[in-house]
C-alpha positions as CSV (number, residue, x, y, z in Angstrom):
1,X,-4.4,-41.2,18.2
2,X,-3.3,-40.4,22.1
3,X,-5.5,-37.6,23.6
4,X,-4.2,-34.0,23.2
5,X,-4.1,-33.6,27.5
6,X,-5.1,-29.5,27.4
7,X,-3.7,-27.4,30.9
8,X,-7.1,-25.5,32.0
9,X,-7.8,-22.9,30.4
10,X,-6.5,-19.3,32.8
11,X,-8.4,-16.2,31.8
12,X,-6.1,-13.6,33.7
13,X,-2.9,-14.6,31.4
14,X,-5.3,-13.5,28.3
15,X,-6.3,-10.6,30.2
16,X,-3.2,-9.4,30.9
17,X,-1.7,-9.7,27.5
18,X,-4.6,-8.1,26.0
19,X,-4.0,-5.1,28.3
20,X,-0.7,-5.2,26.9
21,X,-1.2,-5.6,23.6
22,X,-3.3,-2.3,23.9
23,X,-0.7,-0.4,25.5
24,X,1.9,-1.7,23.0
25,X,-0.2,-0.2,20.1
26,X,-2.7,1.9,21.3
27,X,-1.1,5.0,20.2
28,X,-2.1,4.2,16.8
29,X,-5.2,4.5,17.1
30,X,-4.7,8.2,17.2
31,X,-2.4,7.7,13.9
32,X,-4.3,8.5,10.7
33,X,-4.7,6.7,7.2
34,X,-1.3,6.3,5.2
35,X,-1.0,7.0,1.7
36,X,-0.1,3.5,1.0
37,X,-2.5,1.4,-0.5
38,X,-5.1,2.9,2.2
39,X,-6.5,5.2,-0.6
40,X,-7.1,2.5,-2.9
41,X,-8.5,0.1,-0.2
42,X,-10.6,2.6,2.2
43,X,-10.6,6.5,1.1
44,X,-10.9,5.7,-2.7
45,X,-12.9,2.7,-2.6
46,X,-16.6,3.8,-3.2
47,X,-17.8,0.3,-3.0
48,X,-17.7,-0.1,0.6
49,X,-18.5,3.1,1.4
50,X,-22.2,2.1,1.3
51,X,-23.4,-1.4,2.3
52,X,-25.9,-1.9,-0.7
53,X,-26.9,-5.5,-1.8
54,X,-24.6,-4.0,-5.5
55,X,-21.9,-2.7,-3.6
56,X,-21.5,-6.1,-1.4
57,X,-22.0,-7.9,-4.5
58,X,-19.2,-5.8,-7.0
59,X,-17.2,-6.3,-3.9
60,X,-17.1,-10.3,-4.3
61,X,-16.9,-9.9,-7.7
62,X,-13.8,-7.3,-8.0
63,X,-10.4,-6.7,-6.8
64,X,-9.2,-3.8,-4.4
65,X,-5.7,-2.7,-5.5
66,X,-5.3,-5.4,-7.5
67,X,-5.8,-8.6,-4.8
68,X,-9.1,-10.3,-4.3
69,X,-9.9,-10.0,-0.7
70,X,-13.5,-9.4,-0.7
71,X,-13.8,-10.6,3.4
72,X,-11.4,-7.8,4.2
73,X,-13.4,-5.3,2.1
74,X,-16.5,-6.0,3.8
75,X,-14.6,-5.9,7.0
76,X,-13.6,-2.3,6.0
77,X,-17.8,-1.6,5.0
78,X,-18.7,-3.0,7.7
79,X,-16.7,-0.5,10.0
80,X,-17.5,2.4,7.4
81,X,-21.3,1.7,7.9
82,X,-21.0,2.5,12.0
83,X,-18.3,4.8,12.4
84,X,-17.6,6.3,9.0
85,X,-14.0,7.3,7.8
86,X,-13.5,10.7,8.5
87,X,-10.6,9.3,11.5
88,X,-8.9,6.2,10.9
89,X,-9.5,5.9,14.6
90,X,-12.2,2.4,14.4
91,X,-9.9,0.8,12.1
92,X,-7.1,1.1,14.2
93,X,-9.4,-0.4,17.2
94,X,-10.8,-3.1,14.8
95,X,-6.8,-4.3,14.0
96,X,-5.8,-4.5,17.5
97,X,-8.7,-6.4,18.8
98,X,-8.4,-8.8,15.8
99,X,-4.7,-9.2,16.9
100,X,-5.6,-9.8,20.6
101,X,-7.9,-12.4,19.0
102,X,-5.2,-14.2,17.2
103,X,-2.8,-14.2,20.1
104,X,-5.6,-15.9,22.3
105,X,-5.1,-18.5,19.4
106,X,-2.0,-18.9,19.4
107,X,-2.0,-19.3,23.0
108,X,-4.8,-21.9,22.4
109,X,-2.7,-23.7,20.2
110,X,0.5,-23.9,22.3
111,X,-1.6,-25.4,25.1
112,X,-2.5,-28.3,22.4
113,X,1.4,-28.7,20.8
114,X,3.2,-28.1,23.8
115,X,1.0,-29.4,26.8
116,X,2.1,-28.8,30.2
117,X,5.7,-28.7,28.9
118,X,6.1,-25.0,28.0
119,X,3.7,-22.4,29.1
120,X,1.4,-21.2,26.6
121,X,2.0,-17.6,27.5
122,X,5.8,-17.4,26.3
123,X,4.7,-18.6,22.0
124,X,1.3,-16.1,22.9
125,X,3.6,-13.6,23.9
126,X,6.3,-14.0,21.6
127,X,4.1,-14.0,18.6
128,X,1.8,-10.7,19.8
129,X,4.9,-8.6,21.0
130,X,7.2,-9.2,18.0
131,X,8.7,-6.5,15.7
132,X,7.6,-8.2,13.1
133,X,4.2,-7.9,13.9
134,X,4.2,-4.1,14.1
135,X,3.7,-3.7,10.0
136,X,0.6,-6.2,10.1
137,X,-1.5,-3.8,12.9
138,X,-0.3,-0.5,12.6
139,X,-1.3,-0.5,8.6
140,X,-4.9,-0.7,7.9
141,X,-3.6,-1.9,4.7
142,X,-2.4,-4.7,5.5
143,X,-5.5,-5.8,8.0
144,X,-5.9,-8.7,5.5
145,X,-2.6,-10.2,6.8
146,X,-4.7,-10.1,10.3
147,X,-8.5,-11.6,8.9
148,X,-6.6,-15.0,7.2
149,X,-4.3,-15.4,10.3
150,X,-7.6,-15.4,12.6
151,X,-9.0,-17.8,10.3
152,X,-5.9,-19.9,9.7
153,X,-5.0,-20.5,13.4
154,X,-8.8,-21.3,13.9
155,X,-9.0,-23.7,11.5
156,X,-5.8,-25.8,12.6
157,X,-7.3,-25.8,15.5
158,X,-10.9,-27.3,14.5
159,X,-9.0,-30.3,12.1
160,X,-6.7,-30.7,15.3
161,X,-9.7,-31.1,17.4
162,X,-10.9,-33.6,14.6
163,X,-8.3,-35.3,14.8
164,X,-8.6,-36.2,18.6
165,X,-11.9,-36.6,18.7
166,X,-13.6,-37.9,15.1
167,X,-16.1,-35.5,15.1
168,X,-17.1,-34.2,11.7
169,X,-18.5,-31.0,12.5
170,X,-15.0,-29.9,13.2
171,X,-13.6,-31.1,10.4
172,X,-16.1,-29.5,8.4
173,X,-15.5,-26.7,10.5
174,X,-11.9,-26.8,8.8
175,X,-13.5,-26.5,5.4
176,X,-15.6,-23.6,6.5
177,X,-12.9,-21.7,7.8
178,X,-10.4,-22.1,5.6
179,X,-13.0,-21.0,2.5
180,X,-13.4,-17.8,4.5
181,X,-9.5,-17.3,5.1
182,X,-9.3,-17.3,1.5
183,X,-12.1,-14.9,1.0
184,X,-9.5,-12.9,3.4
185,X,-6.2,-13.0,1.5
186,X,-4.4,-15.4,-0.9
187,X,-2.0,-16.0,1.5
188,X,-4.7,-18.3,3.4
189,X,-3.4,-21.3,0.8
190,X,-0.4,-22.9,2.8
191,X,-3.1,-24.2,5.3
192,X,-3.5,-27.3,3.0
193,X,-0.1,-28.1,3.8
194,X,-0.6,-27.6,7.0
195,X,-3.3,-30.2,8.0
196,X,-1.0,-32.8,6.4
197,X,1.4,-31.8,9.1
198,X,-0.7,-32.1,11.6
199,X,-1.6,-35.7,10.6
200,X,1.5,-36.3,10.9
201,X,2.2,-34.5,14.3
202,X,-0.4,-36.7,15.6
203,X,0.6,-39.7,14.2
204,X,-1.8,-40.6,11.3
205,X,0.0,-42.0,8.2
206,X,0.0,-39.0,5.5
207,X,-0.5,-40.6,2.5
208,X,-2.7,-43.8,3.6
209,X,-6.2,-43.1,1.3
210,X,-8.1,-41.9,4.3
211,X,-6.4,-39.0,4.9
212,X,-5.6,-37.8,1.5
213,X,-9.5,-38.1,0.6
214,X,-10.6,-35.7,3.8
215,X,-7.9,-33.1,1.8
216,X,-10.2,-32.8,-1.1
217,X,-12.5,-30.1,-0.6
218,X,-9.8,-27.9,0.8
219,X,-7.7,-28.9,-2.6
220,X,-10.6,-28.2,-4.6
221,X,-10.6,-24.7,-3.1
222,X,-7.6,-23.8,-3.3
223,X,-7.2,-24.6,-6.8
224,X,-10.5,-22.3,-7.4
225,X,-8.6,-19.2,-5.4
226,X,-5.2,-19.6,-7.1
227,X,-7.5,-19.3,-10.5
228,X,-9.1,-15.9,-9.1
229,X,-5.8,-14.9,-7.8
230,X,-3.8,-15.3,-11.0
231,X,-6.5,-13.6,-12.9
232,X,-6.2,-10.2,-10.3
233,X,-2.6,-10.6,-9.7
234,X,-1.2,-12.1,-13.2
235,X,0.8,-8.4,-14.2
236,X,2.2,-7.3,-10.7
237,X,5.7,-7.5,-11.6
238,X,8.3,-5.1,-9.9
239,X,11.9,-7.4,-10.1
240,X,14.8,-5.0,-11.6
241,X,17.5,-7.3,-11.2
242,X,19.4,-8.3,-13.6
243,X,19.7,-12.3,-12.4
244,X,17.7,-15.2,-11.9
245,X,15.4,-14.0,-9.3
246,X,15.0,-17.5,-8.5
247,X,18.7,-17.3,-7.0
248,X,16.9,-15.1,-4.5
249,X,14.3,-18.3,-2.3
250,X,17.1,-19.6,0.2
251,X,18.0,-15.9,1.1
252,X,14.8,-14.7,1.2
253,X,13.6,-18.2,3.7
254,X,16.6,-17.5,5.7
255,X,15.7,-13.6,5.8
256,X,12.8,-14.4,8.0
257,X,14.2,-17.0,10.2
258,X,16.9,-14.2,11.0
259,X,14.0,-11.5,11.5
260,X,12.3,-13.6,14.2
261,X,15.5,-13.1,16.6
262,X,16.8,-9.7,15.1
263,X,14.0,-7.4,14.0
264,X,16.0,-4.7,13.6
265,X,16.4,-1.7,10.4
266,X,12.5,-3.0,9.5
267,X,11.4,-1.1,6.6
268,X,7.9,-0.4,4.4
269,X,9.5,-1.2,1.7
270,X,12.4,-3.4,1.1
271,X,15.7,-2.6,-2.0
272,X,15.7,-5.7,-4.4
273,X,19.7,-6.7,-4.3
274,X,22.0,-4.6,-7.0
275,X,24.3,-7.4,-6.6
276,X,23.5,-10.9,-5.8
277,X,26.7,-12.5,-4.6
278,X,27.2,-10.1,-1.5
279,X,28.2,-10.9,2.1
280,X,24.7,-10.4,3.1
281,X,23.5,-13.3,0.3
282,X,26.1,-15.1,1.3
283,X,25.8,-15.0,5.3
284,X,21.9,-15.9,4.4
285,X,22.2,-18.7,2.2
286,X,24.3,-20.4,4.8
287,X,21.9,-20.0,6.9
288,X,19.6,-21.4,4.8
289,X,21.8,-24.4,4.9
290,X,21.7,-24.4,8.7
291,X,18.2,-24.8,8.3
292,X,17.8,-27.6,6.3
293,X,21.1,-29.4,8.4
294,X,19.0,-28.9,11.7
295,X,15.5,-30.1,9.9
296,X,17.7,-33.0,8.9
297,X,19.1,-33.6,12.5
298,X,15.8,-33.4,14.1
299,X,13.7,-35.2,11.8
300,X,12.7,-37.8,14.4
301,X,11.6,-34.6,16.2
302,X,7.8,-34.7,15.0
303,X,7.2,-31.2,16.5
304,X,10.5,-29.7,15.2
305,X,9.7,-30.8,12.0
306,X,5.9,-29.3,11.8
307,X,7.2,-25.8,13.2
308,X,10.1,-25.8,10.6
309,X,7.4,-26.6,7.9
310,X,4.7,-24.6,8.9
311,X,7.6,-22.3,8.5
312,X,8.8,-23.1,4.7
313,X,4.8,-23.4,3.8
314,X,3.7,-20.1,4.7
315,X,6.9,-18.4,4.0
316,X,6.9,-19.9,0.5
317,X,4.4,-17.8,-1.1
318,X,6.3,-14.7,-0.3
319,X,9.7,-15.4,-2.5
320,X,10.4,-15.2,-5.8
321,X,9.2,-18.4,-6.8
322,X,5.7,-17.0,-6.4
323,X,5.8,-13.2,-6.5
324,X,7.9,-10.5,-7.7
325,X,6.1,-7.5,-6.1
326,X,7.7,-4.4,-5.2
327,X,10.1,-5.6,-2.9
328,X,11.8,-8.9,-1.9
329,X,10.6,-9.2,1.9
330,X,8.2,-7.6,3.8
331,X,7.4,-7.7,7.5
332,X,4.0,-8.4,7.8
333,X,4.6,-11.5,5.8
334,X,6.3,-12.6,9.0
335,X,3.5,-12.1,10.9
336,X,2.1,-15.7,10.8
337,X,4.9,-17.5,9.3
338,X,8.1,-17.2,11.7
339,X,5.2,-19.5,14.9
340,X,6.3,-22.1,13.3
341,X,9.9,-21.1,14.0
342,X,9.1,-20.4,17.5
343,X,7.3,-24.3,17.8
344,X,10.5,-25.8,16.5
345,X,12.5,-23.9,18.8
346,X,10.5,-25.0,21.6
347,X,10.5,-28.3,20.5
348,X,14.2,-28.7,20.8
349,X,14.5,-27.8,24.7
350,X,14.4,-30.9,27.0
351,X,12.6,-30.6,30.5
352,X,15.4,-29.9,32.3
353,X,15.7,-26.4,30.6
354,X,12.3,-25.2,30.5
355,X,12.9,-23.1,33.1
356,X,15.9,-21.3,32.0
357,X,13.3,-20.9,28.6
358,X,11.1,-19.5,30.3
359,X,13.5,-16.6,32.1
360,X,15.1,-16.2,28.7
361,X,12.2,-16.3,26.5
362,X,10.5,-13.4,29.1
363,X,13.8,-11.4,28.3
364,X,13.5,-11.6,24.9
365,X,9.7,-10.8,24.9
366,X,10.6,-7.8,27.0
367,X,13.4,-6.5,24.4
368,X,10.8,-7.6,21.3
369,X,8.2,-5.1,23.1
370,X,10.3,-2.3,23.7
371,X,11.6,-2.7,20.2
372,X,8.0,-3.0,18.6
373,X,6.7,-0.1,21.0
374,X,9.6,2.1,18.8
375,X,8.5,1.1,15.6
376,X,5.1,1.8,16.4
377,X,6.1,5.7,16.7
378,X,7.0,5.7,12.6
379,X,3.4,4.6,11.5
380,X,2.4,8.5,13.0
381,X,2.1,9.3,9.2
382,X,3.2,8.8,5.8
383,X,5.9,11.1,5.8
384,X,7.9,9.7,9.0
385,X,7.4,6.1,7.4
386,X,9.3,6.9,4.2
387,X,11.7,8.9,6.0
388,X,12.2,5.8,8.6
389,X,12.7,3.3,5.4
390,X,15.8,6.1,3.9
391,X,17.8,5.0,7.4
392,X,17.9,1.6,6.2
393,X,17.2,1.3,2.2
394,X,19.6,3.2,-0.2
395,X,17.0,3.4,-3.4
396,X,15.9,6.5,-4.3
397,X,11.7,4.6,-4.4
398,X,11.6,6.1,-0.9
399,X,12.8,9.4,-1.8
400,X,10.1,9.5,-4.6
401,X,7.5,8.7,-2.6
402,X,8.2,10.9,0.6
403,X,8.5,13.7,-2.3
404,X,5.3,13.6,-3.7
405,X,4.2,13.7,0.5
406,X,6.1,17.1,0.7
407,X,4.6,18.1,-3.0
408,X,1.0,17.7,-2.0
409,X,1.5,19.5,1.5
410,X,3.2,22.6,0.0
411,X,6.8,22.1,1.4
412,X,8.3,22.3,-2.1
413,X,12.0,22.6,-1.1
414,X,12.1,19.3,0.4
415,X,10.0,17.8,-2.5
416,X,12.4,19.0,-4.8
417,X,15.3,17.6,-3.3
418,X,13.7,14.2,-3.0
419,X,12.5,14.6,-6.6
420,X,16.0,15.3,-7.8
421,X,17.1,12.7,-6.0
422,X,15.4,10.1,-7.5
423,X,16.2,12.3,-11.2
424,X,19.8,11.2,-10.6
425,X,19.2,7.3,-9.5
426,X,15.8,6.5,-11.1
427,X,14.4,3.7,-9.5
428,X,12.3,1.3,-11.9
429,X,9.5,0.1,-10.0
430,X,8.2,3.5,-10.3
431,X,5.2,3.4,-13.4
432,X,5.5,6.1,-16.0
433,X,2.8,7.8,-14.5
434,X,4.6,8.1,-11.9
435,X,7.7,9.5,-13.6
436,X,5.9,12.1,-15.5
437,X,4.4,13.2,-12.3
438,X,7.6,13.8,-10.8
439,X,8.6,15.9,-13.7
440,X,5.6,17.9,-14.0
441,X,5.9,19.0,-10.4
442,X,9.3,19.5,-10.4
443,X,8.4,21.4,-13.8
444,X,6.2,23.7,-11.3
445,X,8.4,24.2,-8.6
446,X,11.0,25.5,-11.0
447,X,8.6,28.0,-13.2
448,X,10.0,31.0,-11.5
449,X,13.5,30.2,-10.5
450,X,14.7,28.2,-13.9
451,X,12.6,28.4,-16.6
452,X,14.9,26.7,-18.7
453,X,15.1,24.0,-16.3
454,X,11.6,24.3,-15.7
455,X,10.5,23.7,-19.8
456,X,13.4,20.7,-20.2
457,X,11.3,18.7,-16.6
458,X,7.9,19.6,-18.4
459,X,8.9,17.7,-21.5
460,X,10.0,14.8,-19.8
461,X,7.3,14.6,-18.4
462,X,5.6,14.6,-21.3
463,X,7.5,11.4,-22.3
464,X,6.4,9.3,-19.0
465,X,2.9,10.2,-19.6
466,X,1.9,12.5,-22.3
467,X,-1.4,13.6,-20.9
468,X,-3.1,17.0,-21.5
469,X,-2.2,18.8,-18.9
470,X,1.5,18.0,-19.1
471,X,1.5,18.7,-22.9
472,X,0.1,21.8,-22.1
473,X,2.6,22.6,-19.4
474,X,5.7,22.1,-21.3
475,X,4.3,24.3,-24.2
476,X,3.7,27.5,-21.9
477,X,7.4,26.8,-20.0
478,X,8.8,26.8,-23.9
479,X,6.7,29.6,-24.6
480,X,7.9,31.4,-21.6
481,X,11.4,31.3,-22.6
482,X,10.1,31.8,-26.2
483,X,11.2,28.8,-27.3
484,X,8.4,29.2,-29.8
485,X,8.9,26.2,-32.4
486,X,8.8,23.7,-29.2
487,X,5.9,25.3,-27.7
488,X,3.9,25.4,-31.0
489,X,4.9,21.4,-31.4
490,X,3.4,20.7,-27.4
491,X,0.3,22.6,-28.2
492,X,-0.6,21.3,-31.4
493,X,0.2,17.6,-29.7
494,X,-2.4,18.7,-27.1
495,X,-5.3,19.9,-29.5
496,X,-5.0,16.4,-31.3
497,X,-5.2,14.8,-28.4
498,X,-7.9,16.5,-26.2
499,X,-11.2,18.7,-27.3
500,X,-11.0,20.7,-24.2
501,X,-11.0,24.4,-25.0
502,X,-7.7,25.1,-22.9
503,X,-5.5,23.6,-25.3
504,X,-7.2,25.5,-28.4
505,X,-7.1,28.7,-26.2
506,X,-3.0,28.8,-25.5
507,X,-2.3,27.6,-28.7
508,X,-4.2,30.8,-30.3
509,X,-2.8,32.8,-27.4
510,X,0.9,31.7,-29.0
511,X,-0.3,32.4,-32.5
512,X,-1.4,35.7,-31.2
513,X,1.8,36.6,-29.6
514,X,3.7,35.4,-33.2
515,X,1.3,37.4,-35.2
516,X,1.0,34.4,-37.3
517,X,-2.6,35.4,-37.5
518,X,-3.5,32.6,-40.3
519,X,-2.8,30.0,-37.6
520,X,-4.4,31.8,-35.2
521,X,-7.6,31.4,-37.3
522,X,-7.2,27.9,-38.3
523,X,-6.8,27.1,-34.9
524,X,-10.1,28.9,-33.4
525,X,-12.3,27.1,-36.2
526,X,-11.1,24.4,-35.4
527,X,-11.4,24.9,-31.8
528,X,-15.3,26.0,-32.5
529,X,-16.3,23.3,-35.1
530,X,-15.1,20.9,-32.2
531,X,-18.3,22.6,-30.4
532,X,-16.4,25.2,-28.2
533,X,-18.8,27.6,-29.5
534,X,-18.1,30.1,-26.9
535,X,-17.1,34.2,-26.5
536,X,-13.5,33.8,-26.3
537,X,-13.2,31.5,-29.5
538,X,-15.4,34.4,-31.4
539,X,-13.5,37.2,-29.8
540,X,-9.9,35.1,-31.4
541,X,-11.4,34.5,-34.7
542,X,-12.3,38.2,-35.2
543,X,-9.1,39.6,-34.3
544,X,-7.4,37.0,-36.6
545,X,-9.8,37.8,-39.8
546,X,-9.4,41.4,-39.5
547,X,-5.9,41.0,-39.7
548,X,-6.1,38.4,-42.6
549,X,-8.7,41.0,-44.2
550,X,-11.5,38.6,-43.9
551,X,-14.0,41.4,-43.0
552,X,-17.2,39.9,-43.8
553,X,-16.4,37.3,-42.0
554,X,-14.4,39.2,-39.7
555,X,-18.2,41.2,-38.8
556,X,-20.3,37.4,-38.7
557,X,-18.3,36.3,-35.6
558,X,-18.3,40.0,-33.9
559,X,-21.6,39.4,-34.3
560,X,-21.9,36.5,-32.6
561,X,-19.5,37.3,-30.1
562,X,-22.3,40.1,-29.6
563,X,-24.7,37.5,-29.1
564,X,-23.1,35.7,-26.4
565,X,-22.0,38.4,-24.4
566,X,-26.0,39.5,-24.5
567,X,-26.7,36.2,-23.5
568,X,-24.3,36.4,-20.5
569,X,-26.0,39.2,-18.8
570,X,-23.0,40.6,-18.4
571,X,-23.5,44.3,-16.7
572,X,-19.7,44.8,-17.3
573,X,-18.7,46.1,-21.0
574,X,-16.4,44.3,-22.9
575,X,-13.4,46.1,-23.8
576,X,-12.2,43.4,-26.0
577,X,-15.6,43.3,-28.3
578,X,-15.2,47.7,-28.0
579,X,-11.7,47.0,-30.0
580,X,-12.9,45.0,-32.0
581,X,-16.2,46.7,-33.1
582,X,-13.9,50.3,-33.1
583,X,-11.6,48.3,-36.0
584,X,-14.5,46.8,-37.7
585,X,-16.2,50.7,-37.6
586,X,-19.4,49.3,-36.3
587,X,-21.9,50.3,-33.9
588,X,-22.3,47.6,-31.3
């Protein structure tokens, strides 16, 4: 193999674009956490809130929101540990320093593919500036994405370095870092691919025995991570179309490719097609042909033909030959994936145009900045996301979410309308929790102005997720409208289902207001053989024996009713135990 001939290394290029990679996000470091995924990862996640020998090691041996990503988790405790989590602040810092770090990589690594033929500043600054990118760092989330691209670029450059010079300690270098990256995120697996690209970037025969042997370990890991990642990941399923979702790849590769040099209408979270045969499918799968006619046009073109794979291998993962998840695309999965269209790009301009590369690239990089330094503004907070995603996505999943937002803070007009929103266009990559939480709040907001209304949201609630406290809701908004026979039914539903005394008390309340005053005893015992043993069960049962003519045992729970309200220390009397003792004719 010829020697790699490296331009020196210039310190004040890295400086300025790390100067400008702060300035591009550093207003997000006054952004706090988003309510997506950053509960479950940071606010939620008691493990890393303390860095104990059991906590670091149910943190290797457990997955956070679902994905096993253990190196990111201790990133998080690590961060937790010196600054704590009251401001997402140190996160923020800790995400843009790791993505200066990986645009110093990139930069190395342009100096080794490119040489003195392009300057390494135009890939460094393509890749740090890009739309695209804007997902990756401004979501603490998705700081995973940022931990296996650090360790992915660093390890293609220790086997490239191999390579050139022999040395094992850089090759097991290779093997080192890439075990981490996968400690990092799943995603770290296309790096096998990768070496076999380089081999053949730097002209080593791919499949000689040789270089397939030095593959093994990193085989061997792989397969061991696709295990742990099947075994976390195996039920994350969110497809709702009704065709192959295979149909789906050569749209989705092509999606990308067009994101490098349009990042326009980027979203949080992308609509799954409605219909497949569209113009959009079919403008992208042509494209997807124009991919694979220039890959065949250039195939002589070693370096054309490692950026176009590097491409297809990372990109991959992300289609629907791998994962169904939510949504069909997703920026940050750019984030690594479209260097490799910027290498083959490269690759294709001849000396004579460098220079005119270089003037248009540094437009381009100029428009990608001011473009990224706008989509910065919507990661502010959650709110503004969701509300950025309805300008581009027609499903009602946005609306949903931004609702519950609006819910939680109070501003229940604009929760409602989102809510009834998605009532209208249901969206089915929302869980039936999810469902039955919508319902029960719009259930809430609607108590005083529709109670009608208000009791038919409560039960459907009830049939998303038939919990307690909805059960319980939809009998008091039936009850309300004394719409007895369907309060009774949510009540009794509730007492079967729960032994807390709320349940027992509403439904005797009911029987009360019915004067069905056998039920209403029935229901108390049962409520105090269940071990509510308190006043307000005694109190119930009383009243309901005196008017069942049960006085003897009408006068045993006044009595203990006595006893509990002695007990209490109450300085108050109790008017209720007054009436009572008045119709019994005892002295209390």
């Amino acid at each position: 193999m010829k020697t790699v001939k490296i331009a020196s290394y210039k310190p004040l290029p890295i400086l300025v674009l790390g100067v400008l990679i702060f300035f591009l996000f550093g207003p997000i470091i006054g952004f706090d956490f988003i309510a997506i995924d950053d509960g479950g990862q940071i606010l939620e996640n008691e493990k890393i809130h303390r860095l104990t020998l059991d906590n670091v090691l149910e943190i290797f041996s457990s997955a956070t929101v679902s994905m096993y990503q253990p190196l990111t988790s201790l990133f998080f405790a690590l961060i937790i540990g010196v600054f704590g989590f009251k401001t997402a602040a140190a996160f923020h810092v800790g995400s843009i320093l790791i993505h200066v770090l990986n645009t110093c990589l990139v930069y190395d690594l342009s100096q080794r593919l490119f040489q003195k033929k392009i300057n390494p500043l135009l890939l460094a600054s393509l890749f740090a500036f890009h739309p695209l990118s804007v997902e990756a760092v401004a979501w603490i989330s998705a700081t995973s994405s940022l931990l296996f691209t650090s360790f992915f670029l660093l390890g293609i450059l220790q086997y490239d370095q191999y390579l050139e010079h022999g040395q094992k300690k850089n090759y097991r270098a290779s093997i080192l870092v890439f075990l981490l990256g996968c400690f990092c995120k799943i995603q770290m697996l296309p790096f096998v691919g990768v070496l076999f690209l380089l081999d053949y970037l730097r002209g080593k025969r791919v499949f000689q025995k040789e270089t397939v042997y030095s593959k093994i370990p990193f085989v061997f890991i792989a397969f061991l991570f696709t295990c742990v990642a099947l075994q976390f990941r195996k039920d994350q399923i969110a497809f709702i179309g009704d065709y192959n979702p295979f149909l789906l790849v050569p749209s989705q590769i092509a999606w990308y490719g067009m994101k490098a040099f349009f990042p326009l209408n980027l979203s949080i979270v992308y609509d799954w097609p409605t219909v497949l045969f569209s113009k959009a499918f079919v403008a992208l799968n042509v494209g997807f042909i124009a991919l694979g006619f220039l890959i065949f046009r250039n195939r002589r073109n070693p370096l054309f033909l490692f950026g176009s794979l590097f491409y297809l291998a990372n990109i991959i993962l992300h289609t629907t030959l791998f994962t169904r998840f939510l949504g069909p695309y997703a920026d940050r999965y750019g984030y690594l994936s479209i260097l490799g269209i910027w290498i083959a790009a490269f690759s294709l301009v001849g000396q004579k145009r460098v220079k005119t590369l270089h003037i248009v690239g540094s437009l381009v990089v100029a428009v990608f900045f001011l473009v990224a330094r706008q989509q910065t503004t919507h990661w502010k907070d959650t709110i503004s996301l969701w509300s950025k995603n309805l300008e581009h996505q027609t499903s009602s999943f946005s609306n949903g979410m931004r609702g519950q937002l609006y819910f939680e803070k109070g501003m229940y007009a604009a929760a409602q309308r989102d809510f009834e929103i998605i009532e209208q266009d249901p969206d089915p990559r929302f869980e039936p929790e999810k469902y039955g939480y919508l319902y029960s709040a719009l259930g809430l907001m609607t108590t005083e102005s529709d109670g009608v209304k208000s009791a038919e949201y409560f039960d459907r609630a009830t049939q998303f997720d038939p919990s307690p406290s909805n059960l319980e809701n939809a009998g008091l908004a039936y009850q309300k409208i004394q719409s007895f026979e369907k309060a009774e039914s949510f009540y009794l539903r509730c007492a079967e289902m729960s032994s807390t005394p709320k349940c027992f008390s509403s439904l005797s309340a009911l029987y009360f207001e019915l004067e069905q005053f056998e039920k209403g005893e029935d229901i108390t015992t049962k409520a105090i053989t269940s071990g509510h043993k308190t006043l307000i069960f005694y109190k119930m049962r009383c009243f309901f024996r005196i008017q069942t003519r049960q006085m003897e045992l009408a006068q045993a729970d006044y009595r203990e009713a006595q006893k509990l309200f002695i007990q209490s220390d109450s300085k108050i009397p109790d008017p209720i135990l007054t009436s009572l003792g008045q119709m019994l004719q005892v002295t209390p």
